[in-house]
Backbone as JSON Lines, residues from 0, in Angstrom:
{"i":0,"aa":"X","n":[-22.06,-40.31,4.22],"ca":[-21.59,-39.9,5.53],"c":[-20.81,-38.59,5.43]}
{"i":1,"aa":"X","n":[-19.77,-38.52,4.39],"ca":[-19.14,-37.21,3.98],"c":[-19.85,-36.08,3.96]}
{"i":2,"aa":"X","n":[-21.09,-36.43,3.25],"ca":[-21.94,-35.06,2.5],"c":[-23.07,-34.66,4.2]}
{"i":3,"aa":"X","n":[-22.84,-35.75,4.94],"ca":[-23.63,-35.31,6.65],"c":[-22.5,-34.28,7.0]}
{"i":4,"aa":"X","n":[-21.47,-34.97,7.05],"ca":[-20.67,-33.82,8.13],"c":[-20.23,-32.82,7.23]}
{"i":5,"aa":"X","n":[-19.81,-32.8,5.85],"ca":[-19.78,-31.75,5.05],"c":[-20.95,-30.56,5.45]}
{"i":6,"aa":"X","n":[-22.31,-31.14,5.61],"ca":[-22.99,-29.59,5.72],"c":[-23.54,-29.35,6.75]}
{"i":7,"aa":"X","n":[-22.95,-30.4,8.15],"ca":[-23.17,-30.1,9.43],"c":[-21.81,-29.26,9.62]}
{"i":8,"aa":"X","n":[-20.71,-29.27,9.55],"ca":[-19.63,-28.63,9.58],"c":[-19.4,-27.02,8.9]}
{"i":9,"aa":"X","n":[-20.25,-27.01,7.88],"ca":[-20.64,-25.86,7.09],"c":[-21.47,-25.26,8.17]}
{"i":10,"aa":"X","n":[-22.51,-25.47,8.77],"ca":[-23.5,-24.83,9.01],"c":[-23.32,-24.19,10.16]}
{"i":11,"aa":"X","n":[-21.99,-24.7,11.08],"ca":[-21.52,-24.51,12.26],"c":[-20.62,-23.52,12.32]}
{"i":12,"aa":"X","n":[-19.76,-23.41,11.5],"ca":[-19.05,-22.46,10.77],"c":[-19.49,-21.4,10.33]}
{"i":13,"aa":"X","n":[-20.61,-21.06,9.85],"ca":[-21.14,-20.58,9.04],"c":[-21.83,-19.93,10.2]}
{"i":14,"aa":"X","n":[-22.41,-20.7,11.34],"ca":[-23.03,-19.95,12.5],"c":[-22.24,-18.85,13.4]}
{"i":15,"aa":"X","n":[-21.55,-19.36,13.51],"ca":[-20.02,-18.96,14.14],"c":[-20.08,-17.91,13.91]}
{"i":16,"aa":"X","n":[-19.2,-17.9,12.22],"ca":[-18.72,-16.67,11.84],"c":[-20.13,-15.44,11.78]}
{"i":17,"aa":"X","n":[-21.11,-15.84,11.55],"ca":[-22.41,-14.91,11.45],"c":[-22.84,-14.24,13.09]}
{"i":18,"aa":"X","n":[-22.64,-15.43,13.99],"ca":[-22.52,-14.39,15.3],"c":[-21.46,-13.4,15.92]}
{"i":19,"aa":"X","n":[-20.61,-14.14,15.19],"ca":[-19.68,-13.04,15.67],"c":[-19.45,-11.81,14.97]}
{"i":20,"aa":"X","n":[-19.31,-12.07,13.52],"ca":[-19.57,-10.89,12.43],"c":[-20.56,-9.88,13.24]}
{"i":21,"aa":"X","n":[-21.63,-10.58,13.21],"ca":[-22.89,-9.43,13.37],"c":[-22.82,-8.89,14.57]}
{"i":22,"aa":"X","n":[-22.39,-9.46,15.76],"ca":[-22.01,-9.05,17.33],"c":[-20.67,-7.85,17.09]}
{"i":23,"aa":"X","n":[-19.74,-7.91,16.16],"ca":[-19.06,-6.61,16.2],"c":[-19.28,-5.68,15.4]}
{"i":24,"aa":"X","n":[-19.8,-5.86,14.03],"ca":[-20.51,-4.79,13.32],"c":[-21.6,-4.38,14.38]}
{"i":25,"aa":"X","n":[-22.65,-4.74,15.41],"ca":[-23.34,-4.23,15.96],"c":[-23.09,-3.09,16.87]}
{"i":26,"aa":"X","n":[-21.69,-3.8,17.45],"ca":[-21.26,-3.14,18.42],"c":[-20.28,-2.09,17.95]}
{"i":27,"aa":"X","n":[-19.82,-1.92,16.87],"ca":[-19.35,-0.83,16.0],"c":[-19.91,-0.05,15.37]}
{"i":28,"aa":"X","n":[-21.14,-0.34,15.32],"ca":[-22.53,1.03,15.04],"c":[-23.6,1.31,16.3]}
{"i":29,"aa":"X","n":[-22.56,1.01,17.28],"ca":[-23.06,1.47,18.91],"c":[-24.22,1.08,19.43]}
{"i":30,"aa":"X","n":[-24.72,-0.29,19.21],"ca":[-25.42,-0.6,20.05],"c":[-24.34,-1.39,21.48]}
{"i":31,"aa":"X","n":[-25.42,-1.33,22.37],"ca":[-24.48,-1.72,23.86],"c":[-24.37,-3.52,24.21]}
{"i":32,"aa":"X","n":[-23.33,-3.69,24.5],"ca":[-22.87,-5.16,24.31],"c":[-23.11,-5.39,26.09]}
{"i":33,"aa":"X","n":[-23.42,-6.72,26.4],"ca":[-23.27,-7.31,27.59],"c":[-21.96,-7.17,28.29]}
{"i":34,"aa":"X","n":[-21.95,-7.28,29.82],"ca":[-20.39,-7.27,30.77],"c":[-19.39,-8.15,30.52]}
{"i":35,"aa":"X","n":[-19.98,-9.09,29.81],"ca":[-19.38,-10.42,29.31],"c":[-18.81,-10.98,28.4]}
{"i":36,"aa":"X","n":[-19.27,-9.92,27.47],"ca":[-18.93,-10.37,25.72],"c":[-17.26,-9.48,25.65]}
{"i":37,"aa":"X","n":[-16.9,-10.25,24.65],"ca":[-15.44,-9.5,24.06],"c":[-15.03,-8.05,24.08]}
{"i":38,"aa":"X","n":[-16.24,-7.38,23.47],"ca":[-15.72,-6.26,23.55],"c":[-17.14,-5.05,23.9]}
{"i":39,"aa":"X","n":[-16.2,-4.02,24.58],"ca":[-17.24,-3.14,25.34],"c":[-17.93,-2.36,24.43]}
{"i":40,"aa":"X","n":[-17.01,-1.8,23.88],"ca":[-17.88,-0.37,22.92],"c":[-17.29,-0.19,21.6]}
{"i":41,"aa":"X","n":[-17.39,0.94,20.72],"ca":[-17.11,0.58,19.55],"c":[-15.45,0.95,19.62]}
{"i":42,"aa":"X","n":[-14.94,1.43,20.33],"ca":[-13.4,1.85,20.48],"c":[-12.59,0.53,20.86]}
{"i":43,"aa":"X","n":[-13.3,0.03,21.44],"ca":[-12.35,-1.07,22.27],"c":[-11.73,-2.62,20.92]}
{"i":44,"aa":"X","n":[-10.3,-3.17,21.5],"ca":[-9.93,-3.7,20.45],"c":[-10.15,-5.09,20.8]}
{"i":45,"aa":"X","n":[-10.39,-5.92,19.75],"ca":[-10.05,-7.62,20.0],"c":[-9.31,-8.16,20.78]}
{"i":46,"aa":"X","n":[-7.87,-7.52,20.97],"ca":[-6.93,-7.85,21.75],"c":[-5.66,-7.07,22.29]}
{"i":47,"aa":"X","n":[-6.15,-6.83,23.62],"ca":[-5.15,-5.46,24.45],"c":[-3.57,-5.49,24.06]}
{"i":48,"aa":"X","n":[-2.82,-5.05,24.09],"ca":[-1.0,-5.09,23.98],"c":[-1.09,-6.39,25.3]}
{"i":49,"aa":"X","n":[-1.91,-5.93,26.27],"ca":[-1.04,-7.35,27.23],"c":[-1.22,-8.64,26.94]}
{"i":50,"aa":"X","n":[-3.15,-8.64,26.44],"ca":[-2.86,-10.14,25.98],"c":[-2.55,-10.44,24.88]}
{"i":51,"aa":"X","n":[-2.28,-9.47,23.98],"ca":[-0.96,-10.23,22.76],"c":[-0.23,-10.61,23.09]}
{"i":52,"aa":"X","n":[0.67,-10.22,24.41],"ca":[2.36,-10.05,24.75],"c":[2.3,-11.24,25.78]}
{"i":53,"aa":"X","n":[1.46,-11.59,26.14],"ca":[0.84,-12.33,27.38],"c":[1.86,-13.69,27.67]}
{"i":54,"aa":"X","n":[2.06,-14.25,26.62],"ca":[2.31,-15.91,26.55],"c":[4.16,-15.42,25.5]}
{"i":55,"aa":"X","n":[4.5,-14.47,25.19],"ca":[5.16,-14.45,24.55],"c":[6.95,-14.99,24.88]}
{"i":56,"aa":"X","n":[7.42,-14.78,26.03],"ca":[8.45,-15.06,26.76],"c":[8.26,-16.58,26.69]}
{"i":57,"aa":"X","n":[7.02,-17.03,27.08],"ca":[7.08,-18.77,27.25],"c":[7.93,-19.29,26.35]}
{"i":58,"aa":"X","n":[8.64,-20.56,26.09],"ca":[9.14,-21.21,25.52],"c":[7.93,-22.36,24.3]}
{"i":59,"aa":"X","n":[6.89,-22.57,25.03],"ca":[5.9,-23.67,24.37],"c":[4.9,-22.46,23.64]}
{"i":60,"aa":"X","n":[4.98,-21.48,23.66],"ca":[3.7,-20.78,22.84],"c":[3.75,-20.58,21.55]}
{"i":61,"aa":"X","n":[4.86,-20.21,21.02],"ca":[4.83,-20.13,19.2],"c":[4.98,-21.64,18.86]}
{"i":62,"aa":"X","n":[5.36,-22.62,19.42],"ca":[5.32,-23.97,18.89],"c":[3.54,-24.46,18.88]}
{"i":63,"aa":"X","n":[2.88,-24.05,20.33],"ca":[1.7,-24.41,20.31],"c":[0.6,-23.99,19.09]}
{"i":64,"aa":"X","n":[0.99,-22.56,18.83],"ca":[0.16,-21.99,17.9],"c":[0.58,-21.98,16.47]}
{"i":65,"aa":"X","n":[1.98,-22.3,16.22],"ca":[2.17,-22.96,14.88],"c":[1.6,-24.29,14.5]}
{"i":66,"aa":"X","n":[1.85,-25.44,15.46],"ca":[1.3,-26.32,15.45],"c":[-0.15,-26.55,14.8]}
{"i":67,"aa":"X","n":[-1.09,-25.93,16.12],"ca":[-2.5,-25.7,15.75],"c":[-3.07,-24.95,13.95]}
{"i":68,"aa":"X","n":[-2.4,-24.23,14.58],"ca":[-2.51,-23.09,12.61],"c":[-1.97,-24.59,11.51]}
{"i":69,"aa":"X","n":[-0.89,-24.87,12.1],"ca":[-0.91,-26.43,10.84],"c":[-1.76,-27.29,10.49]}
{"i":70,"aa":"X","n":[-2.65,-27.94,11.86],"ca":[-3.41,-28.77,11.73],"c":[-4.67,-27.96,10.86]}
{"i":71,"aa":"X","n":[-4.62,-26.84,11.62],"ca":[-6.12,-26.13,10.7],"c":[-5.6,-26.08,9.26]}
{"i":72,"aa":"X","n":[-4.68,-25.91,8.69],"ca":[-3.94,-25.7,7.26],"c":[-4.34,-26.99,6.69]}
{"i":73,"aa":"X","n":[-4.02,-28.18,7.12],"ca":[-4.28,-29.69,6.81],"c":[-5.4,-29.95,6.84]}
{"i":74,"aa":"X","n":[-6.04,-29.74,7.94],"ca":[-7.98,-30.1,7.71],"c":[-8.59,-29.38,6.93]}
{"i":75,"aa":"X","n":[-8.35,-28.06,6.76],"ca":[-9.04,-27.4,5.42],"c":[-8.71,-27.5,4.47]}
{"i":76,"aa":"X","n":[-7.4,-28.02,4.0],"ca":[-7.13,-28.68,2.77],"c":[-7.69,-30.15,2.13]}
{"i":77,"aa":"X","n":[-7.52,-31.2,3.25],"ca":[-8.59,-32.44,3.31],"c":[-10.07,-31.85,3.34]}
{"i":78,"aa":"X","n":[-11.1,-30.89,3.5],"ca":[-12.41,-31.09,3.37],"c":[-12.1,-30.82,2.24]}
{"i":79,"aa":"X","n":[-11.17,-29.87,1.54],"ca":[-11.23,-29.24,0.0],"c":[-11.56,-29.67,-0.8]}
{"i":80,"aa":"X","n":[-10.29,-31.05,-0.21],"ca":[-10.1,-32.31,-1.83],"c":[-11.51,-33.12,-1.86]}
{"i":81,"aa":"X","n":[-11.43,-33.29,-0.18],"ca":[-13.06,-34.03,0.16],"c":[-14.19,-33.76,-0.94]}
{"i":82,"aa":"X","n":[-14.26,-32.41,-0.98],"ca":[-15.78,-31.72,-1.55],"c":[-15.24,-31.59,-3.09]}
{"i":83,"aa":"X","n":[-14.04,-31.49,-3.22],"ca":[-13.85,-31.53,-5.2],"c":[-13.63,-32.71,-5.68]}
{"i":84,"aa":"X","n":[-13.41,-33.61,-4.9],"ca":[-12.92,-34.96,-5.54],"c":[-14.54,-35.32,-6.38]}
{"i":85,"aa":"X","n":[-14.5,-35.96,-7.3],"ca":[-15.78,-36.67,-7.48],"c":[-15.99,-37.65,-7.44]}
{"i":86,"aa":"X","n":[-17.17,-38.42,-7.15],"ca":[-17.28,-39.32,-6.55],"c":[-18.06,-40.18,-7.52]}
{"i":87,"aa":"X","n":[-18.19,-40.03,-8.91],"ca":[-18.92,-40.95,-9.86],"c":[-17.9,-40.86,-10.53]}
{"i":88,"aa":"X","n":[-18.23,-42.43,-11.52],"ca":[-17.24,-42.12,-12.52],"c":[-18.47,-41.51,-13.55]}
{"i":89,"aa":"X","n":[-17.73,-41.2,-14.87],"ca":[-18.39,-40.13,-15.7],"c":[-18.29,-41.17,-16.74]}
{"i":90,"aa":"X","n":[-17.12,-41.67,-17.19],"ca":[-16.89,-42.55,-18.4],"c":[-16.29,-44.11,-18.22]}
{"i":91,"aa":"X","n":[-16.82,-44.92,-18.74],"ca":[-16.57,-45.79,-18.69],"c":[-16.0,-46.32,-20.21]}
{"i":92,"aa":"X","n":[-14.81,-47.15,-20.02],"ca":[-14.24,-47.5,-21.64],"c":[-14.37,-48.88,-21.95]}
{"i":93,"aa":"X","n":[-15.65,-48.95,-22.78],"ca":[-16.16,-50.04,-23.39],"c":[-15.11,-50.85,-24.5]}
{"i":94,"aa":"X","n":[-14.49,-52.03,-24.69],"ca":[-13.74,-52.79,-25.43],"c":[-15.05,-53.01,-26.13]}
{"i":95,"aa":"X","n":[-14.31,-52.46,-27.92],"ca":[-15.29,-52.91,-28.91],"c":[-14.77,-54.02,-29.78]}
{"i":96,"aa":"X","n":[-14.14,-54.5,-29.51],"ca":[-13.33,-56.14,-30.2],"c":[-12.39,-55.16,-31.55]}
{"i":97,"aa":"X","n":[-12.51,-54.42,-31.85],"ca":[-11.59,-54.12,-32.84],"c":[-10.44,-52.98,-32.55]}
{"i":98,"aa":"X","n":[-10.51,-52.81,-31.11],"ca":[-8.69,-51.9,-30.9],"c":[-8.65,-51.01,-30.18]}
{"i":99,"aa":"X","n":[-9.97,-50.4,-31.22],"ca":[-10.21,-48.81,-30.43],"c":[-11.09,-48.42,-29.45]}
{"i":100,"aa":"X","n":[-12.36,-48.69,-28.78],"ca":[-12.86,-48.94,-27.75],"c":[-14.1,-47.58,-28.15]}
{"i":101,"aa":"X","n":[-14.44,-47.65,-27.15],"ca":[-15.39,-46.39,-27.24],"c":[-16.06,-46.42,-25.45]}
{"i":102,"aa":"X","n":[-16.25,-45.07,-25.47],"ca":[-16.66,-44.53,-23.7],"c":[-18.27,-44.28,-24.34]}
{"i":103,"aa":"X","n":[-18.77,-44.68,-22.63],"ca":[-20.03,-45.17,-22.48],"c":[-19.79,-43.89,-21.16]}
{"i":104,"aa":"X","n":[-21.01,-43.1,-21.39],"ca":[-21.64,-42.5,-19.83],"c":[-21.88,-43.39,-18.66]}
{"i":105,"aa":"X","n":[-20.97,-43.15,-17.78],"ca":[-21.25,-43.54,-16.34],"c":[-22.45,-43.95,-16.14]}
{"i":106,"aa":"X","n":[-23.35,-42.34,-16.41],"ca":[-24.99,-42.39,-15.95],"c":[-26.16,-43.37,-16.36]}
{"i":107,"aa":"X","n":[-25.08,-43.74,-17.73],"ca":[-26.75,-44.38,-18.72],"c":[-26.27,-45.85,-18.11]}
{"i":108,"aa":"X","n":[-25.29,-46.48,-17.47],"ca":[-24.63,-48.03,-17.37],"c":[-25.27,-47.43,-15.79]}
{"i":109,"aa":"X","n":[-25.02,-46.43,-15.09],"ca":[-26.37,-46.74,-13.77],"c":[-27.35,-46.85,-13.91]}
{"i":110,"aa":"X","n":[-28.04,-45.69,-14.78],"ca":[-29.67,-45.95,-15.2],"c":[-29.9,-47.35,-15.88]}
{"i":111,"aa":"X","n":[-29.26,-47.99,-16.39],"ca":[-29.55,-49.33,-17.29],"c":[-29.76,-50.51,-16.01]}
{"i":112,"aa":"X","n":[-28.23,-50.25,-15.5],"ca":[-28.34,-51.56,-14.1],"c":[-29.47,-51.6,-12.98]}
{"i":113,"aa":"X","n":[-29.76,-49.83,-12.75],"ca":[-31.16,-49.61,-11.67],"c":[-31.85,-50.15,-12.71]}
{"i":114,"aa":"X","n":[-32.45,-49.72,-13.45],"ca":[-33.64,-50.06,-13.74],"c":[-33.87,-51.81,-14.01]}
{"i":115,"aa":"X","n":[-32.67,-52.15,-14.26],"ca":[-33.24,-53.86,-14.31],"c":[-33.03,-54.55,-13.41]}
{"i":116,"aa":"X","n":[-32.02,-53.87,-11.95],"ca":[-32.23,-54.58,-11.01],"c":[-34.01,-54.3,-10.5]}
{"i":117,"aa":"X","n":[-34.49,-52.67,-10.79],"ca":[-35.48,-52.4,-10.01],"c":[-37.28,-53.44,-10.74]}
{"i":118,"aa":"X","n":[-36.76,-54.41,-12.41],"ca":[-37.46,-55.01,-12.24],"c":[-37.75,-56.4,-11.83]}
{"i":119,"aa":"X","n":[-36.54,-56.77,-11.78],"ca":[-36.09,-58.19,-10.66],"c":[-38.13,-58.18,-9.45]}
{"i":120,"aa":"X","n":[-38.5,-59.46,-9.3],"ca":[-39.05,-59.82,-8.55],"c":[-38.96,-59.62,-7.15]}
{"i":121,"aa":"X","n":[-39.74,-58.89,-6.82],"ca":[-39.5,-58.8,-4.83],"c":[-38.18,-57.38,-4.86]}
{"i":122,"aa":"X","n":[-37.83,-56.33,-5.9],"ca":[-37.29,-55.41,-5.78],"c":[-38.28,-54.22,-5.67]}
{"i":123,"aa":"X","n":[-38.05,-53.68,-4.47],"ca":[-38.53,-52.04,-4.49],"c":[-38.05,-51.02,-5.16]}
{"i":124,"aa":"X","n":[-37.19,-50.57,-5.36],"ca":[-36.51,-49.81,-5.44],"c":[-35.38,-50.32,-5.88]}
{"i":125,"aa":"X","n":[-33.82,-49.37,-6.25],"ca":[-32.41,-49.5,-6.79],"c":[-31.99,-48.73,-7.21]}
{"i":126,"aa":"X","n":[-30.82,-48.67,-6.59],"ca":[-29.91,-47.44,-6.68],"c":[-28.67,-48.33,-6.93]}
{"i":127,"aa":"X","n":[-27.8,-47.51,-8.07],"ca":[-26.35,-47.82,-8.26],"c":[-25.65,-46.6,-8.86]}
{"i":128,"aa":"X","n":[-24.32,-46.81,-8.42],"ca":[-23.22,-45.85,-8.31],"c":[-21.78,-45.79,-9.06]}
{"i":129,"aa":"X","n":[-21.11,-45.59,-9.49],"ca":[-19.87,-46.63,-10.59],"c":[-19.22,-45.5,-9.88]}
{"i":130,"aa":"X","n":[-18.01,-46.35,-9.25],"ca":[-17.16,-45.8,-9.01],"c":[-16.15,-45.94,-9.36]}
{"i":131,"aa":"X","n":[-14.5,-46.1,-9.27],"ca":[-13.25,-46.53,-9.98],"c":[-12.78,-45.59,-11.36]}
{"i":132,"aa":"X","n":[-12.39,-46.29,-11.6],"ca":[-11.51,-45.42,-12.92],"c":[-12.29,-46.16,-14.07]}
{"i":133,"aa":"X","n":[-11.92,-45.22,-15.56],"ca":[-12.64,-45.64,-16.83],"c":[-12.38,-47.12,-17.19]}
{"i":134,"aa":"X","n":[-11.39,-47.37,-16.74],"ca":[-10.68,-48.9,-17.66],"c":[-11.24,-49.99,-16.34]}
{"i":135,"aa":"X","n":[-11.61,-49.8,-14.94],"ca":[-11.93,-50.82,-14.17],"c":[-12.84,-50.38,-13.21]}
{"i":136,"aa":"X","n":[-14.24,-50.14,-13.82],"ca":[-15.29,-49.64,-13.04],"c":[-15.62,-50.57,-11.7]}
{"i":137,"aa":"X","n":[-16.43,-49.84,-10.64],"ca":[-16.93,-50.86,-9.64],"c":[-18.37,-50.1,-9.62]}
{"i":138,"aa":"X","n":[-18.84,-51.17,-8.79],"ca":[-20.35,-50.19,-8.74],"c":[-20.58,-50.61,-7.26]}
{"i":139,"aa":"X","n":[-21.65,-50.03,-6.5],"ca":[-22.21,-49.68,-5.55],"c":[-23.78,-50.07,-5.89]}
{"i":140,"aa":"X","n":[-24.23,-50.8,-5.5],"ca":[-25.79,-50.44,-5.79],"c":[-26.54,-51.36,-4.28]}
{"i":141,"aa":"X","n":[-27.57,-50.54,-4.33],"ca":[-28.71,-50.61,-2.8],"c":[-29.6,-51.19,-3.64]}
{"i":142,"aa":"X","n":[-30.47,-51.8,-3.42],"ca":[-31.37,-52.94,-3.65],"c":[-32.62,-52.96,-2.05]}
{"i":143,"aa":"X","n":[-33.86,-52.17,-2.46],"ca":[-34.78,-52.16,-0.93],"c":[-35.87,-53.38,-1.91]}
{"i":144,"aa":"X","n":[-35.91,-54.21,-0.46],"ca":[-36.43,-55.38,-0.77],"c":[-37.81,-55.63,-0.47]}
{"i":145,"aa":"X","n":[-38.92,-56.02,-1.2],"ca":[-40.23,-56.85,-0.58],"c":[-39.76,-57.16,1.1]}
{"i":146,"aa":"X","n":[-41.2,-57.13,1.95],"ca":[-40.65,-58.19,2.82],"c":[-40.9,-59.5,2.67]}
{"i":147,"aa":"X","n":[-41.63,-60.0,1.82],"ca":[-41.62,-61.32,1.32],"c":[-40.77,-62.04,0.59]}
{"i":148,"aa":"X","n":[-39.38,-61.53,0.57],"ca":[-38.39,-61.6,-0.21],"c":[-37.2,-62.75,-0.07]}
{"i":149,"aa":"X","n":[-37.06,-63.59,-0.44],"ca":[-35.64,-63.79,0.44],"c":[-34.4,-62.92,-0.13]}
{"i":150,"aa":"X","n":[-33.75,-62.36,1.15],"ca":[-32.52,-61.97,0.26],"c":[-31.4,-62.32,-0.6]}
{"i":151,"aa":"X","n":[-31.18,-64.17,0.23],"ca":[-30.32,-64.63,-1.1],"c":[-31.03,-64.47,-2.48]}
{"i":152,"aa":"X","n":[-32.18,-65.32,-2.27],"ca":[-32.97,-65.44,-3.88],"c":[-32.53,-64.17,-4.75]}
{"i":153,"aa":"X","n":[-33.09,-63.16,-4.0],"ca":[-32.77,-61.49,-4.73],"c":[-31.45,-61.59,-5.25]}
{"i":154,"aa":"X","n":[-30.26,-61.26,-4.51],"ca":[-29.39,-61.41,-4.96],"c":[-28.44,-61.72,-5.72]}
{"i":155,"aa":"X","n":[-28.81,-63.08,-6.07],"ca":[-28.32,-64.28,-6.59],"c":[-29.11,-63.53,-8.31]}
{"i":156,"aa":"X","n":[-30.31,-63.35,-8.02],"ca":[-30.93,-62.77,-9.22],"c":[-30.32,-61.68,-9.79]}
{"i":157,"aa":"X","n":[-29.9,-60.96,-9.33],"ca":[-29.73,-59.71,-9.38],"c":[-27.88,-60.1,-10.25]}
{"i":158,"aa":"X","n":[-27.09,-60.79,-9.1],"ca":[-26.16,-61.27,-9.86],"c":[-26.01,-61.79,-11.26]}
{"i":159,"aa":"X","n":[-26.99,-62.51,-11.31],"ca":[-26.98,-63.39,-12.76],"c":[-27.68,-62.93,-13.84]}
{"i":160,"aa":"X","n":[-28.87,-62.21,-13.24],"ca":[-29.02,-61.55,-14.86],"c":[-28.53,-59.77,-14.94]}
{"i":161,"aa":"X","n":[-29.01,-59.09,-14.04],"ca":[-28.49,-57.42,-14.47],"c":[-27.07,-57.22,-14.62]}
{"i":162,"aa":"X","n":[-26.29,-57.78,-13.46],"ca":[-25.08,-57.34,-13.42],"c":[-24.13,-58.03,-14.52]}
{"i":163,"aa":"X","n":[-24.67,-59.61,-14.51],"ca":[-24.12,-59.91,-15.36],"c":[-24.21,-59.26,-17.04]}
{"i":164,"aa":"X","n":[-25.37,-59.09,-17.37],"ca":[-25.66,-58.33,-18.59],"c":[-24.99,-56.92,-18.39]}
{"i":165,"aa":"X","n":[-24.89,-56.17,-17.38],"ca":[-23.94,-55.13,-17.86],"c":[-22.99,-55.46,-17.94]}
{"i":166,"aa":"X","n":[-22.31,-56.03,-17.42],"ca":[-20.76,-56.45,-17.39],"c":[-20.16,-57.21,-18.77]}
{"i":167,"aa":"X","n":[-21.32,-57.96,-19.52],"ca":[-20.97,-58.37,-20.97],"c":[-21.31,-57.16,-21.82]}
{"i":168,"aa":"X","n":[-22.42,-56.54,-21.36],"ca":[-22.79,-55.49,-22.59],"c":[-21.49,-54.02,-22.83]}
{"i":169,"aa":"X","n":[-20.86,-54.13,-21.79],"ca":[-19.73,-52.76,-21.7],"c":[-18.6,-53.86,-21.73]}
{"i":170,"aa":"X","n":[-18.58,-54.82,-22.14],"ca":[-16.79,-55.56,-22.6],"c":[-16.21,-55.92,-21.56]}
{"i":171,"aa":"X","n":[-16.53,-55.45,-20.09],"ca":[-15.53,-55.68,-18.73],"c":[-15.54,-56.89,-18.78]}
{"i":172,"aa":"X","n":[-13.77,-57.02,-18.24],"ca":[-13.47,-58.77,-17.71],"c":[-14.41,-58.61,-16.09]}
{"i":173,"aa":"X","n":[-14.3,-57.71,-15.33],"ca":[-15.02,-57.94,-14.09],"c":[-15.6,-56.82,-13.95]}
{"i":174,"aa":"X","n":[-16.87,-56.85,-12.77],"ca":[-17.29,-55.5,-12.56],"c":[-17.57,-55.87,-11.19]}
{"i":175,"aa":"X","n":[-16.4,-55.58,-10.33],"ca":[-16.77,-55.67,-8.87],"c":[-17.63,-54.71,-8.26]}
{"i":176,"aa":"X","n":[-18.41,-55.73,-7.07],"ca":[-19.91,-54.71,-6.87],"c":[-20.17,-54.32,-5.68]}
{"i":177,"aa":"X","n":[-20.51,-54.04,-4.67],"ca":[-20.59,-54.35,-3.24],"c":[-22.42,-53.8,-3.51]}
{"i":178,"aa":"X","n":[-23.26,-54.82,-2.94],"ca":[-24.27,-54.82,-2.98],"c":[-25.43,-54.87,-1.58]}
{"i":179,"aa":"X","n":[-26.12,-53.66,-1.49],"ca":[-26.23,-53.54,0.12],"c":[-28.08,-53.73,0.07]}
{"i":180,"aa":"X","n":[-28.46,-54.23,0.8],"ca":[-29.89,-54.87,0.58],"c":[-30.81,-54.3,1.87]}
{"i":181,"aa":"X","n":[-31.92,-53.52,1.84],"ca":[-32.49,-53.13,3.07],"c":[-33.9,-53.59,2.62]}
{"i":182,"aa":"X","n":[-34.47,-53.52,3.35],"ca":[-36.4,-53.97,3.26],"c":[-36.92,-52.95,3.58]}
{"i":183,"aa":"X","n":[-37.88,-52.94,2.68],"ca":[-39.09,-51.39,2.51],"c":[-39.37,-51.39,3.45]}
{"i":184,"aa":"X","n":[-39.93,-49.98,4.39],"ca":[-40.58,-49.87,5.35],"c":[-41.64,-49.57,5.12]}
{"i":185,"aa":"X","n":[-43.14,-50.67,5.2],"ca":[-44.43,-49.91,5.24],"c":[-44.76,-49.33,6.33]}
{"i":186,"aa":"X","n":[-45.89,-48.52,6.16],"ca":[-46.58,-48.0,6.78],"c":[-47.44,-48.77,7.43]}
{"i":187,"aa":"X","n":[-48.11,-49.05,9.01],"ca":[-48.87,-49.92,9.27],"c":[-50.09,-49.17,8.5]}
{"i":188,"aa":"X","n":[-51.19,-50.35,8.23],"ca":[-52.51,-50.07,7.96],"c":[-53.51,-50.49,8.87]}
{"i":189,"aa":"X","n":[-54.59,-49.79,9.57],"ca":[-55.5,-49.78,10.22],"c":[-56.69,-51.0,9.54]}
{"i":190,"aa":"X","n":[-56.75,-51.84,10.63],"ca":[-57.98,-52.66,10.17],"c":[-58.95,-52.41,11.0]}
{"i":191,"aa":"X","n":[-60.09,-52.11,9.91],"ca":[-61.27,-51.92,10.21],"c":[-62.34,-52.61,10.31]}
């Protein structure tokens, strides 16, 4: 959902600033602007002495526009962390019974769990995700189902042998999961 509005929010922005950029560089290498637009010709400025000075006597106007400038300070700092944070874990720290432990790739304990949920009976597809910290991983994994499937049956499968086998094979006391289940969409086929 992040990574939707991340590059719907980009792209809007990004539109923005490109019409307007290019609407005053245009109009600063003298082509002629509409009655309507901001500015007339290439002399003319963004903003006259009056409407700088305009709101200035008010009592509510430098509060209003500090305000606003804050919130924009705060939301562009939240998409920041948004878009640098990462969102896999990378290492996971395997207990090797003798003290010292040893880290396991994130990627190969997803690729291991997809692929044996994806050969589970009545599985289409599988996707999983490890999220949490090194010492108490969680995972995420999608599971698209047969429609001949039941979903407990799946599940229950899926519980007892993949997850459980990763969860003994990397040493974890638990590996909490949230497990989200959709059914393939075929394509109808034409009978002939």
């Amino acid at each position: 959902m992040l990574r939707i509005v991340n590059r719907v929010l980009l792209g809007v922005v990004g539109l923005v600033l490109v019409v307007l950029g290019g609407s005053v560089l245009a109009i600063g290498l003298g082509v002629s602007a509409p009655s309507w637009w901001i500015h007339d010709s290439r002399h003319d400025v963004l903003l006259s002495d009056a409407e700088r000075t305009r709101w200035r006597e008010s009592d509510w106007w430098w509060p209003t526009v500090l305000a606003v400038l804050a919130v924009l300070v705060l939301l562009a700092l939240w998409w920041l962390t948004a878009v640098l944070r990462r969102r896999r874990l990378t290492q996971v720290l395997v207990d090797t019974g003798d003290g010292a432990g040893a880290l396991l790739r994130g990627r190969a304990l997803e690729g291991v769990l997809a692929g044996q949920a994806g050969e589970l009976e009545g599985v289409a597809r599988a996707h999983t995700h490890l999220t949490g910290r090194p010492t108490a991983p969680e995972a995420r994994v999608r599971l698209q189902l047969e429609p001949h499937v039941d979903p407990g049956t799946a599940l229950h499968d899926f519980t007892e042998g993949a997850l459980t086998r990763a969860r003994n094979s990397a040493g974890l006391a638990s590996l909490p999961t949230e497990v989200r289940l959709s059914g393939v969409k075929h394509r109808p086929e034409r009978v002939g």
